[in-house]
Backbone bond lengths (Angstrom), bond angles and torsions (degrees), N, CA, C in turn:
res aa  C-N    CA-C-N  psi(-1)  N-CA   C-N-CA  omega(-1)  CA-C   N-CA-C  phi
1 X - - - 1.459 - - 1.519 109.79 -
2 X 1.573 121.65 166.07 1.161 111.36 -164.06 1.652 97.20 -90.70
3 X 1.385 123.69 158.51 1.199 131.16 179.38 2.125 106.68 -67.41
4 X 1.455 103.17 140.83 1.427 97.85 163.22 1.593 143.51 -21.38
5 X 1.258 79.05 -45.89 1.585 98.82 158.94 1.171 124.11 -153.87
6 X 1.443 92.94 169.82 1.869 91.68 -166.47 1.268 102.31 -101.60
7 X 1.114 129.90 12.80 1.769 111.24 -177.21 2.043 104.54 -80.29
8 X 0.909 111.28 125.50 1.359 121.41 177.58 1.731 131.51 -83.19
9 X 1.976 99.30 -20.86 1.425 84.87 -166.39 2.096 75.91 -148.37
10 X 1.480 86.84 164.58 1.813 94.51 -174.93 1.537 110.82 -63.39
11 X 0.988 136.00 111.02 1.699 116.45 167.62 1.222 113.29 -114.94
12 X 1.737 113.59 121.43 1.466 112.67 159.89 1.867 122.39 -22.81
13 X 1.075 118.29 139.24 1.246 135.46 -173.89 1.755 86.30 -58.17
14 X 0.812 119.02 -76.62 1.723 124.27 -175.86 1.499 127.00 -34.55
15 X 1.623 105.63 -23.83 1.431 139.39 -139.68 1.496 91.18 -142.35
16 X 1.266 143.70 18.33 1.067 125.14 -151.35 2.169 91.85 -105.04
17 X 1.463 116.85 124.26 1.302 128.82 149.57 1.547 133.90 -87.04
18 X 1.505 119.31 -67.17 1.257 96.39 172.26 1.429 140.72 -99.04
19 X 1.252 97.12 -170.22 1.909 93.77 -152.38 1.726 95.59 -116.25
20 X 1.326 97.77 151.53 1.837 110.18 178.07 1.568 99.53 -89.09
21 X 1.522 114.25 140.79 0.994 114.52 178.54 1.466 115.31 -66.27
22 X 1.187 131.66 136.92 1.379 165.84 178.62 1.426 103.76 80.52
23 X 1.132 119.09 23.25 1.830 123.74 -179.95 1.966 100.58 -56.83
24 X 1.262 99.16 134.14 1.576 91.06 170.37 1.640 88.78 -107.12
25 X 1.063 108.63 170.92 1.718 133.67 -177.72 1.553 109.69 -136.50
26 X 0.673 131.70 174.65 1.631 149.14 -150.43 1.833 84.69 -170.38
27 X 1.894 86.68 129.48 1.190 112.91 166.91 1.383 116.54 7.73
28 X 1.741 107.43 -93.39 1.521 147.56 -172.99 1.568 103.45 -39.05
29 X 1.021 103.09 -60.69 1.914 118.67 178.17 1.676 102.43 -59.06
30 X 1.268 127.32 -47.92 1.712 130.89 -179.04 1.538 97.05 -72.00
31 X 1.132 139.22 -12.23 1.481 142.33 178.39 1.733 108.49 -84.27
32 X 1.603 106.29 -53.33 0.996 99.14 170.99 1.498 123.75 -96.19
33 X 1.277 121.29 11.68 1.696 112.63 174.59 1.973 92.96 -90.53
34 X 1.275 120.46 -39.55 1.414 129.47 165.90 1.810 97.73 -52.93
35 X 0.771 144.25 -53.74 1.662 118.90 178.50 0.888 123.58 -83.62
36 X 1.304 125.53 -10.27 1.855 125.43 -175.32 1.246 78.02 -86.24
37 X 1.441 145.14 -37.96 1.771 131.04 -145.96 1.815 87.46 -83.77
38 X 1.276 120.05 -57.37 1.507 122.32 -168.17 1.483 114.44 -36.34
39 X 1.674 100.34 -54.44 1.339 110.79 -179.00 1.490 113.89 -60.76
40 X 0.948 118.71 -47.54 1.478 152.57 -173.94 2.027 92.31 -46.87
41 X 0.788 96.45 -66.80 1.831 122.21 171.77 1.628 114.97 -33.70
42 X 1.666 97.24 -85.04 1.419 135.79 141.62 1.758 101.77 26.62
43 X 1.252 84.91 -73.14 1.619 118.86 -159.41 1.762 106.53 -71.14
44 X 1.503 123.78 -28.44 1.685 127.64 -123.95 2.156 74.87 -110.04
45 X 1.760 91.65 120.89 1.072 94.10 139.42 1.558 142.18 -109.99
46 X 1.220 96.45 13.74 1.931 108.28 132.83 0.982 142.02 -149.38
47 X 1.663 148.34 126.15 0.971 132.53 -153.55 1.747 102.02 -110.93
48 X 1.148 119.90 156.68 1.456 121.59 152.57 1.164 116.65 -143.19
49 X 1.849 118.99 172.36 1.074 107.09 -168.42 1.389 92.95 -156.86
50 X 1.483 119.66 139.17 1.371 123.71 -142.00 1.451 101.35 -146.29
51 X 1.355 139.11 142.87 2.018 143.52 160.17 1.517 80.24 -78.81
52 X 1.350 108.30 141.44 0.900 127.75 159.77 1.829 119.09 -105.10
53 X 1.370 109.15 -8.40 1.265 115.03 -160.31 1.682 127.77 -47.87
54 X 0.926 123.39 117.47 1.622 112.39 -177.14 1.800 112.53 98.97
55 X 1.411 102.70 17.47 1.573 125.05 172.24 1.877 102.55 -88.98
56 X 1.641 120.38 114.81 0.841 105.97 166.55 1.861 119.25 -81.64
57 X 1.556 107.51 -176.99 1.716 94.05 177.46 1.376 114.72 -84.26
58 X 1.294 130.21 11.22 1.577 114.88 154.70 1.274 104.53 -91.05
59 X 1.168 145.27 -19.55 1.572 149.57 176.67 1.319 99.42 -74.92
60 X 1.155 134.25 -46.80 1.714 119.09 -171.03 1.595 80.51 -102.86
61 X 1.315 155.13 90.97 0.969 159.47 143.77 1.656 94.77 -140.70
62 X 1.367 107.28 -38.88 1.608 106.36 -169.99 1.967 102.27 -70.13
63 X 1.767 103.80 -33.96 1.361 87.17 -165.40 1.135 111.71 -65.51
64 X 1.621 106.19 -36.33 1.298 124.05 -164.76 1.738 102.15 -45.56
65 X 1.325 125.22 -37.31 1.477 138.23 -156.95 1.452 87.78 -92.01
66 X 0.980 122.67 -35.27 1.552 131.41 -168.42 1.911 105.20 -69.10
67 X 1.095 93.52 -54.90 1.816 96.37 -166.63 1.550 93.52 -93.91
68 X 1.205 133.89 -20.17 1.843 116.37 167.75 1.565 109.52 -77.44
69 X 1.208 120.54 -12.94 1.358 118.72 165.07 1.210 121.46 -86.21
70 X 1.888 117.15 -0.40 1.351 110.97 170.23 1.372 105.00 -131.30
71 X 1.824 104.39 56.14 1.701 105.76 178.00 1.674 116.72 65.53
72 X 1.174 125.20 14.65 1.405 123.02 -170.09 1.397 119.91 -143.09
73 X 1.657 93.06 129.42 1.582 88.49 169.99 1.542 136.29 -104.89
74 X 1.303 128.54 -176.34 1.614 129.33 -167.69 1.706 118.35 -143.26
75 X 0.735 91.32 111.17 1.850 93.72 -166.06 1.966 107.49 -128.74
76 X 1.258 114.76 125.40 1.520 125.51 -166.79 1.247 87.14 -93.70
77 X 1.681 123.52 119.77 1.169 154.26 -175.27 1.303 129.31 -96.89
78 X 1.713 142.62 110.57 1.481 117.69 173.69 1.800 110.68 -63.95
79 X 1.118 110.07 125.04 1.434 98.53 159.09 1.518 149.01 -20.35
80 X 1.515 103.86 -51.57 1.019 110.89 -179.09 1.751 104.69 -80.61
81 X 0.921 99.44 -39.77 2.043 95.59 163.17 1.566 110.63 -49.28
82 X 1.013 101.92 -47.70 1.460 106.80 -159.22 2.189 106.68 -69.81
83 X 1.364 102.40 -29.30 1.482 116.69 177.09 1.312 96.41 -74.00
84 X 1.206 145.41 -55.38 1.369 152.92 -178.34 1.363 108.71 -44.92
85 X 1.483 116.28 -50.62 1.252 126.13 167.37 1.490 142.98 -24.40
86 X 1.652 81.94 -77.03 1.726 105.28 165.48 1.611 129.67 -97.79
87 X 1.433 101.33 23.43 1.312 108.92 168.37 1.089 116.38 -84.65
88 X 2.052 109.52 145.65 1.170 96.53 -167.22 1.635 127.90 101.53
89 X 1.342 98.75 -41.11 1.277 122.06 -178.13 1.474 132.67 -81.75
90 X 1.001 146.04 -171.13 1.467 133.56 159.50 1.432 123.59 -87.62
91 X 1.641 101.91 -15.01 1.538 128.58 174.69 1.592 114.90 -86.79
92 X 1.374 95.51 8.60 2.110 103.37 177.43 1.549 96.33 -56.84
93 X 1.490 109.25 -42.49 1.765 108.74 -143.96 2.051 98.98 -73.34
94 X 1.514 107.90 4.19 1.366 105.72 144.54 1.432 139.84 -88.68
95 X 1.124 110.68 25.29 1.490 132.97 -167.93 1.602 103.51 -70.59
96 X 1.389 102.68 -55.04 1.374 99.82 -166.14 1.924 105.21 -78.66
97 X 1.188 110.95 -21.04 1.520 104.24 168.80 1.748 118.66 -61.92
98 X 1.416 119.31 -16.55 1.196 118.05 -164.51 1.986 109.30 -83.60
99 X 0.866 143.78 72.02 1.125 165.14 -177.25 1.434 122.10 -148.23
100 X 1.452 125.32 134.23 1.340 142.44 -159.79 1.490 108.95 68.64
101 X 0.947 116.53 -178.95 1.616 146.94 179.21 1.980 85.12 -45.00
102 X 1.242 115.43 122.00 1.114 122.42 176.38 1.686 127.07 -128.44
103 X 1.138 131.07 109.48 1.389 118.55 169.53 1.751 122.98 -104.87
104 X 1.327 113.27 151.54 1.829 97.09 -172.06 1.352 100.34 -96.83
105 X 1.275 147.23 141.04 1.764 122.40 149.55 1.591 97.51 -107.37
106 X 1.140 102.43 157.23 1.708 111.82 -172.80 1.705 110.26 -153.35
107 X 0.960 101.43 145.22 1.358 106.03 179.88 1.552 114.68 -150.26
108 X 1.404 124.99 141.04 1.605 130.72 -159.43 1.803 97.89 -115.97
109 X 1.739 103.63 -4.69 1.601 94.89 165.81 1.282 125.83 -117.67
110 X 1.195 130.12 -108.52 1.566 108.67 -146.10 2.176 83.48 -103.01
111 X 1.169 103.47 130.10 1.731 114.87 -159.30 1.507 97.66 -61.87
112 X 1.534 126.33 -40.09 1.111 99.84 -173.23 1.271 145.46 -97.92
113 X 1.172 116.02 6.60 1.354 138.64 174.32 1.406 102.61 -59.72
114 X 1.799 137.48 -50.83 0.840 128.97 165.33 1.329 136.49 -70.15
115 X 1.377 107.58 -9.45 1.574 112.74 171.16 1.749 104.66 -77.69
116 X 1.179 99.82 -30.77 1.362 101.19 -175.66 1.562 127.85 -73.31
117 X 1.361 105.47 -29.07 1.561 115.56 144.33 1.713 136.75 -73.47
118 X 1.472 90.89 -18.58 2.018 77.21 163.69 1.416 99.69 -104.11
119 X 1.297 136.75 -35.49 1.790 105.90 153.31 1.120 120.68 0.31
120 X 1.764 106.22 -98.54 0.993 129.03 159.96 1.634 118.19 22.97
121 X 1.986 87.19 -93.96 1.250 106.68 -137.09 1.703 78.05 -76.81
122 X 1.292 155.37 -11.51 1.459 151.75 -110.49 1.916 91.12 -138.73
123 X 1.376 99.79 -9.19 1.908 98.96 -177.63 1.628 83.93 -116.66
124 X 1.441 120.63 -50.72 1.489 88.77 168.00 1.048 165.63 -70.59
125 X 1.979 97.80 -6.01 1.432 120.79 174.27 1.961 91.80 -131.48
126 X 1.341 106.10 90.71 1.558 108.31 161.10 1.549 135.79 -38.61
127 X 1.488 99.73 -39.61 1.578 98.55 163.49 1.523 126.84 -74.81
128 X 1.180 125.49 2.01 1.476 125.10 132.04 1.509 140.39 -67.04
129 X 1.460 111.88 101.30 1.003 105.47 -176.14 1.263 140.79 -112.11
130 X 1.385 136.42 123.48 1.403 106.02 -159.05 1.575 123.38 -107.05
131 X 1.542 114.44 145.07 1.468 133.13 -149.62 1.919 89.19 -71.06
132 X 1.254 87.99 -79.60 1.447 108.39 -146.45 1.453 117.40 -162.07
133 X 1.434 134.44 159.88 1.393 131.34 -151.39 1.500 89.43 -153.43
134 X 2.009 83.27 171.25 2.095 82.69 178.07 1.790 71.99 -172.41
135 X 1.986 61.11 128.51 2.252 78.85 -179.19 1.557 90.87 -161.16
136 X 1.531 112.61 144.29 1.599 136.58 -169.59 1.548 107.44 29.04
137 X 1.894 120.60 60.12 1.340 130.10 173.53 1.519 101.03 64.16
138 X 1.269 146.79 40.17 1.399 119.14 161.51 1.852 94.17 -138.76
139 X 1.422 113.62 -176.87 1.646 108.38 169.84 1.291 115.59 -101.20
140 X 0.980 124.68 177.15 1.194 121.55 -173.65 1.934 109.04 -149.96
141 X 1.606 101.89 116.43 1.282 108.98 157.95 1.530 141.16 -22.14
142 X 1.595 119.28 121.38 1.885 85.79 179.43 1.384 100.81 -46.66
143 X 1.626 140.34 -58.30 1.118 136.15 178.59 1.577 116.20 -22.02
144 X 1.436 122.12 -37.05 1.266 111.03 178.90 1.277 121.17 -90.91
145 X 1.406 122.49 -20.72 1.549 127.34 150.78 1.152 109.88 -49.10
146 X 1.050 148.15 -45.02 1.466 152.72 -172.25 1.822 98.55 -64.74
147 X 0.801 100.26 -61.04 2.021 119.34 -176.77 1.837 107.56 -65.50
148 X 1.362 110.94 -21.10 1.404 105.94 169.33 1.614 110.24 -98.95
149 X 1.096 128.61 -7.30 1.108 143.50 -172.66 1.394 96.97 -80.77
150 X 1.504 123.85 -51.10 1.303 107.04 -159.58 1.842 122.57 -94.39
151 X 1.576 100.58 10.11 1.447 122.06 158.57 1.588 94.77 -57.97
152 X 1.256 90.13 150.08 1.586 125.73 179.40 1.893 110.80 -64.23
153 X 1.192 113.01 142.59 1.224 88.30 -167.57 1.813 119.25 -90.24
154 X 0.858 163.62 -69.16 1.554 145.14 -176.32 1.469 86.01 -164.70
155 X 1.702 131.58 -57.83 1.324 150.72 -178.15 1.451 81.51 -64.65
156 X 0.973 139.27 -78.29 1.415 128.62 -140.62 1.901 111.17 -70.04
157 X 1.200 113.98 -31.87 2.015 125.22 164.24 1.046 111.60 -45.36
158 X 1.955 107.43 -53.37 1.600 109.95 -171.43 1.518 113.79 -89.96
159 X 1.273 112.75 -12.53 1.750 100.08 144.56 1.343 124.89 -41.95
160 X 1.644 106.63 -83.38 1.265 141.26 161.68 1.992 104.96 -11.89
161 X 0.954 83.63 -75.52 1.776 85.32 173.38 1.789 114.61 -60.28
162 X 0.936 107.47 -56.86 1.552 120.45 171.78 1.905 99.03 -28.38
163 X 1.212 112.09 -69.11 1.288 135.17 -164.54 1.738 107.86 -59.79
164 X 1.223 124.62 -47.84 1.422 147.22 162.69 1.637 101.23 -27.96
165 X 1.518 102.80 -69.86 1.144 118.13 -129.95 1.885 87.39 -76.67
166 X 1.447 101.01 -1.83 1.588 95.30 177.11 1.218 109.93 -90.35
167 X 1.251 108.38 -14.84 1.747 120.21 -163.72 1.761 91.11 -85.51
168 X 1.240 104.43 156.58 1.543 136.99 152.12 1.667 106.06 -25.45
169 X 1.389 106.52 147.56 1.467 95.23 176.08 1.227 121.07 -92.80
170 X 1.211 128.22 7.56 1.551 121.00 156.69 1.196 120.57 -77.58
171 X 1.406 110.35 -24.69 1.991 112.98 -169.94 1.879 81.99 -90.41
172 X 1.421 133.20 -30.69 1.268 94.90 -166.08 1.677 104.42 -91.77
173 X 1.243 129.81 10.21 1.762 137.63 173.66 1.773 88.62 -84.83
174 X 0.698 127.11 -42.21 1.617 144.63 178.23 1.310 108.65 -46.18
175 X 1.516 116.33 -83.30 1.544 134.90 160.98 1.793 113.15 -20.33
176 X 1.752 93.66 -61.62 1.409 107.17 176.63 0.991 118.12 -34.47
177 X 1.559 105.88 -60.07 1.379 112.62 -151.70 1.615 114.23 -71.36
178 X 1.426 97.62 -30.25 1.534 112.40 177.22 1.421 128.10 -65.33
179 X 1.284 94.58 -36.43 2.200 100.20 167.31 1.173 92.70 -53.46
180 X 1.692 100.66 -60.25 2.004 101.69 -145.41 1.451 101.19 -67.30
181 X 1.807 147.78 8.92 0.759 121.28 159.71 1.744 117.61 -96.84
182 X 0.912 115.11 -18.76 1.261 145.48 156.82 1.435 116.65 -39.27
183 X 1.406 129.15 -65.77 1.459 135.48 163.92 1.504 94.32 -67.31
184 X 1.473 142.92 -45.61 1.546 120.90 -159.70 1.600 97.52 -58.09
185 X 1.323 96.79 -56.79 1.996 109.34 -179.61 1.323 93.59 -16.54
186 X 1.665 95.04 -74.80 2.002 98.88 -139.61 1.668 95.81 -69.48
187 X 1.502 133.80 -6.48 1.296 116.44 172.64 1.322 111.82 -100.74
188 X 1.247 117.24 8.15 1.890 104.37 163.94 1.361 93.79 -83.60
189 X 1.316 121.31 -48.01 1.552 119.01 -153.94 1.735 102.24 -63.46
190 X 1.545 117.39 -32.51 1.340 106.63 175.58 1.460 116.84 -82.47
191 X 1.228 112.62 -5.14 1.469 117.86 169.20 1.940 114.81 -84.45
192 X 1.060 91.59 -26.72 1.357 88.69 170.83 1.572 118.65 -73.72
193 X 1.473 100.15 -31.98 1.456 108.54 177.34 1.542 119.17 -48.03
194 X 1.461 79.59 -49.12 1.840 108.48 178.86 1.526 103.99 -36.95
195 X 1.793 96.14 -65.93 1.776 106.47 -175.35 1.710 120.61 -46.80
196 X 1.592 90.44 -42.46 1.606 90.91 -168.23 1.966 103.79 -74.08
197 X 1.357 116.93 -32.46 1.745 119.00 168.96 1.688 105.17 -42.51
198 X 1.223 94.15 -54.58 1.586 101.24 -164.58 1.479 107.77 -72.45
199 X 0.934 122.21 -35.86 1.565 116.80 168.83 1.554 119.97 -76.40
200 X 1.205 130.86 1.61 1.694 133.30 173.00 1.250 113.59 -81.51
């Protein structure tokens, strides 16, 4: 069942994004939950957008623990705020994902660490489901959340390289070669994602 309320994460009164379910707002208040979200946005080099429906509150307590441990936050959104938001924007072409029970997670650091936790948490709790994403101006498939997720994570390359660079120079042309086929993979497959979004 859905939790009492839907707000998911603390927000300063000033700062404040998401909304409790059946919260009414007055004008002034929909003005400013619409600009803290823009800015909020603004910033995200990745966005996703997920139903949360049928998440109890120790289950969205876990994501919540889940995606602030990978730089990212999660905030349950009215729609029509949320269209207001990214209009205008390059993030419109999530417009049509914004329907049903909606939550955003966003993050302004390294994108996949958080994809890699609502994966995650989204095969271990099925009633999470995820909409749709938006990373370097295009959308992105749940299929392509899934496919950016399984890139290497940013900490884990500069090991990887770190480690090389002690090795011999054939094992580290070797090493090389093996990430970089590795990231080419997982970015056709999210480019394809791209293709198949854009063609629906």
């Amino acid at each position: 069942m859905l939790p009492a309320s839907g707000r998911w994460s603390a927000d300063s009164d000033s700062t404040r994004i998401s909304c409790n379910r059946g919260e009414k707002l007055n004008r002034s208040e929909k003005e400013q939950r619409v600009e803290a979200l823009s800015g909020a946005l603004a910033q995200a080099r990745l966005l996703c957008l997920a139903d949360f429906q049928g998440l109890n509150v120790e289950e969205i307590s876990a994501l919540r623990r889940s995606l602030r441990a990978s730089k990212a936050e999660i905030h349950v959104v009215k729609n029509t705020l949320a269209k207001r938001a990214i209009r205008g924007t390059p993030l419109q072409d999530l417009e049509p994902y914004l329907a049903g029970p909606t939550a955003i997670a966003y993050t302004s650091m390294d994108p996949v660490e958080p994809a890699k936790a609502l994966v995650r948490f989204a095969k271990d709790n099925p009633k999470l489901k995820l909409k749709a994403g938006f990373l370097e101006g295009k959308v992105l498939s749940a299929d392509g959340i899934e496919d950016l997720s399984k890139l290497p994570a940013r900490e884990v390359l500069l090991a990887s390289l770190l480690g090389t660079l002690k090795s011999p120079p054939t094992a580290l042309v070797n090493a090389l070669s093996g990430i970089l086929r590795k990231l080419l993979w997982a970015l056709r497959a999210i480019e394809e994602s791209k293709g198949k979004t854009a063609g629906d």
